[in-house]
N, C-alpha and C positions, 0 to 999 in steps of 0.2 A: 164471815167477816171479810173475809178477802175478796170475794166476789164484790161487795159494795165498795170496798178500797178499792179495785179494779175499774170501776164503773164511775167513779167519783175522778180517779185518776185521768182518765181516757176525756170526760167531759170536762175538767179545768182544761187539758192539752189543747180540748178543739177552741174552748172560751177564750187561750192566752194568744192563739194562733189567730183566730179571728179579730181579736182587740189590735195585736199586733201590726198586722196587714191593712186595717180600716186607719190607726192611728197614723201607719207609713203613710199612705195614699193621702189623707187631708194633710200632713205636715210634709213630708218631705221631707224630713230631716232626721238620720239613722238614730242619732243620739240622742234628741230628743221623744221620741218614738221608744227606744227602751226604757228613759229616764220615766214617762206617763205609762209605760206598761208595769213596770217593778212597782211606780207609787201606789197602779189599778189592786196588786196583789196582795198588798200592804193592806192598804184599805181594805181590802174585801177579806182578808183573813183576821185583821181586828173586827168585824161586826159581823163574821159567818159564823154562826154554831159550831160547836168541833165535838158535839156530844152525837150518836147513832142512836136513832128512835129504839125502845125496846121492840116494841110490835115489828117494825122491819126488819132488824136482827129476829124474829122468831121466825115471822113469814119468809125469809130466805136461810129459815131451817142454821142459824147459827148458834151457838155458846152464847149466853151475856156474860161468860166468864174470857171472852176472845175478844172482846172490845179492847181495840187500842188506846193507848191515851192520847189526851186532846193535842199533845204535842208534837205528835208522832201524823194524826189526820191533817196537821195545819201543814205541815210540813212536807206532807207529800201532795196538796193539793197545791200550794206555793210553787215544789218542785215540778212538778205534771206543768203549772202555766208559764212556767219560765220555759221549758223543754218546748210546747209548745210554739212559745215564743223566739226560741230559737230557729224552731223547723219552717216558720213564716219569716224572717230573717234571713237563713237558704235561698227560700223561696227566690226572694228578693231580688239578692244576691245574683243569681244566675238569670232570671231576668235580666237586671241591665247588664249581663255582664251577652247577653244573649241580644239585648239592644232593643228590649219590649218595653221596657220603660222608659216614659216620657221625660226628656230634658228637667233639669230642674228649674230653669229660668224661663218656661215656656208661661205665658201667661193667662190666666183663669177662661176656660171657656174654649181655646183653641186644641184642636185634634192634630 
């Protein structure tokens, strides 16, 4: 079970980091950029399953006595896209602070 919470973890991280970075680049704007990244996670943990297939717990050889509860999977797939989302947020960060990123007043279309 842990191996799938691992795997499930690691791939919200790369989804929260990806939303994150794509959301900056079209907005521009930091706080609007997490304010649509937290709503993406909200959403997509109210309508994601938070149950583990039995057959894929059998095929990776687990317990279906080691299934975490649904609250415990929302919660770290939530955590994982926020971390995520931090570490694209970094990213950012040292870019402009590095001077790679474009003005914010620069307009549509100009290099």
């Amino acid at each position: 079970m842990i191996r799938i919470l691992l795997v499930e973890t690691l791939l919200f991280a790369l989804l929260g980091a990806i939303a994150f970075r794509l959301l900056f680049a079209f907005i521009r704007r930091m706080a609007i950029a997490w304010a649509i990244s937290v709503l993406l996670i909200v959403v997509i943990t109210i309508f994601l399953s938070a149950s583990v297939d039995p057959q894929l717990l059998h095929e990776w050889g687990a317990s279906p006595r080691s299934v975490f509860p649904a609250i415990v999977l929302r919660a770290v797939r939530a955590a994982a896209w926020l971390l995520g989302s931090l570490l694209a947020w970094l990213a950012v960060r040292k870019r402009k602070a590095l001077g790679m990123e474009p003005p914010p007043n620069l307009p549509p279309g100009d290099l």
